[in-house]
C-alpha positions in Angstrom: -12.5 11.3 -11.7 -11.5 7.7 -12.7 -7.8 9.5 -14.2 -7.4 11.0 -10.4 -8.1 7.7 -9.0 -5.7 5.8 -11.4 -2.7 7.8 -10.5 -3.6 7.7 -6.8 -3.6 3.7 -7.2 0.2 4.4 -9.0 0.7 6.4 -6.1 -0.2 3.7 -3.7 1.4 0.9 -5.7 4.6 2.7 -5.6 4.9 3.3 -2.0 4.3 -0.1 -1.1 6.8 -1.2 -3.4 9.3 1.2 -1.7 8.3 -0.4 1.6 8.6 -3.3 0.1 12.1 -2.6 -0.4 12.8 -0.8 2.4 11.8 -4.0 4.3 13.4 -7.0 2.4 16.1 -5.3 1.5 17.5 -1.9 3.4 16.2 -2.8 6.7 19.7 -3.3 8.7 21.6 -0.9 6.6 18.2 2.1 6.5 16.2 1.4 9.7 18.4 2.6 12.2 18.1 5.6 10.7 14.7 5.8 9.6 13.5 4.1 12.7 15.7 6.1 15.4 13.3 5.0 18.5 14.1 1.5 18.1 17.6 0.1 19.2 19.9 -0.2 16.4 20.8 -3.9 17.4 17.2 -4.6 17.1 17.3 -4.5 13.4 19.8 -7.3 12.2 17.8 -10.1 14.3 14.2 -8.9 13.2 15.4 -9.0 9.3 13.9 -11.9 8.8 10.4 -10.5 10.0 11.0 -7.5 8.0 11.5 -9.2 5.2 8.2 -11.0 5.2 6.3 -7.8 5.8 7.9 -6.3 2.8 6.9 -9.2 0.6 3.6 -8.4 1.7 3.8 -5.0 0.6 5.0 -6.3 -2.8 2.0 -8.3 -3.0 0.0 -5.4 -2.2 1.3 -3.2 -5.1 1.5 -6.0 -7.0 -2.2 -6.1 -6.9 -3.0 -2.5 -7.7 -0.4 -2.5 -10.2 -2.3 -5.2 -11.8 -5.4 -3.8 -11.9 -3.6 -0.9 -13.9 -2.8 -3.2 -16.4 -6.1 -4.8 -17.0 -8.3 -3.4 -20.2 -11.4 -4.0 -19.3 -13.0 -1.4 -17.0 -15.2 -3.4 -14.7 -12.7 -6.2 -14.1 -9.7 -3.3 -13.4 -12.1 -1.4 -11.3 -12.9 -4.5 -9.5 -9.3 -5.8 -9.0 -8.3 -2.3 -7.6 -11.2 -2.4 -5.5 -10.0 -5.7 -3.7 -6.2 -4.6 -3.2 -7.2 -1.2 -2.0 -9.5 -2.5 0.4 -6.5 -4.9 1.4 -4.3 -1.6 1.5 -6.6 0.2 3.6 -7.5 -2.4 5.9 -3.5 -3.1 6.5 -3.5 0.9 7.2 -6.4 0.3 10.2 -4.3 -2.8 11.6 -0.9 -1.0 11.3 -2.3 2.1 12.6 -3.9 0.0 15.8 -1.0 -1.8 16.5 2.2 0.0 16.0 1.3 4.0 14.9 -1.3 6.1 14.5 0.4 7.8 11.7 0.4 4.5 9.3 -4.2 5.3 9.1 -2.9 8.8 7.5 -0.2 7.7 4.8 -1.7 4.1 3.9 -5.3 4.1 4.4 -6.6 7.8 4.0 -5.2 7.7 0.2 -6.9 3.7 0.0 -10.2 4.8 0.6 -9.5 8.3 -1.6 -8.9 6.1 -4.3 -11.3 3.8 -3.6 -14.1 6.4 -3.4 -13.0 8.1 -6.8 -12.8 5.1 -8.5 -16.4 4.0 -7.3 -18.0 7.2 -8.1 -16.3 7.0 -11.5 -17.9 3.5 -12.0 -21.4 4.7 -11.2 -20.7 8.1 -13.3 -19.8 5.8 -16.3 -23.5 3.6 -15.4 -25.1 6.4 -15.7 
């Protein structure tokens, strides 16, 4: 269970760090075309804002990366518990304020992976 919840963390950690990129970097060139509701002459003046979104992505993946990387059990399992409660609270907000859509790709797999890793923990107690 705690393997499953370890490559769903990669799996989180990853996409943020693609919207991380998407954001601070692709925004004018990719969001027209990824964003096709919005005017296109919408994206060059909101870069700016884009940008800082995707640096908060980067932190977020930065996070659960992290807690990939640390040895010791509790302390990872603790560190990943933080960022994905960070992830899917960012999924509730997102999915609130601009789409629905956002509570299925970024805080459904959160709480997945938060509830695997937690049940591994108390497994592991046992």
């Amino acid at each position: 269970m705690r393997r499953l919840a370890l490559v769903l963390i990669f799996v989180i950690a990853a996409l943020h760090l693609y919207i991380a990129w998407f954001e601070m970097f692709a925004w004018v060139t990719r969001g027209p075309k990824v964003f096709t509701s919005l005017p296109a002459d919408l994206f060059e003046p909101t870069k700016v804002l884009a940008a800082n979104q995707g640096l908060y992505n980067a932190f977020l993946a930065a996070g659960l990366i992290w807690s990939l990387l640390i040895k010791d059990k509790t302390w990872a399992t603790n560190v990943a518990t933080c960022f994905l409660i960070f992830v899917a609270t960012a999924g509730m907000f997102g999915a609130y304020t601009a789409s629905p859509k956002i509570l299925l790709v970024q805080t459904v797999p959160a709480a997945v992976a938060l509830i695997l890793l937690l049940q591994s923990r108390r497994r592991e107690r046992r």
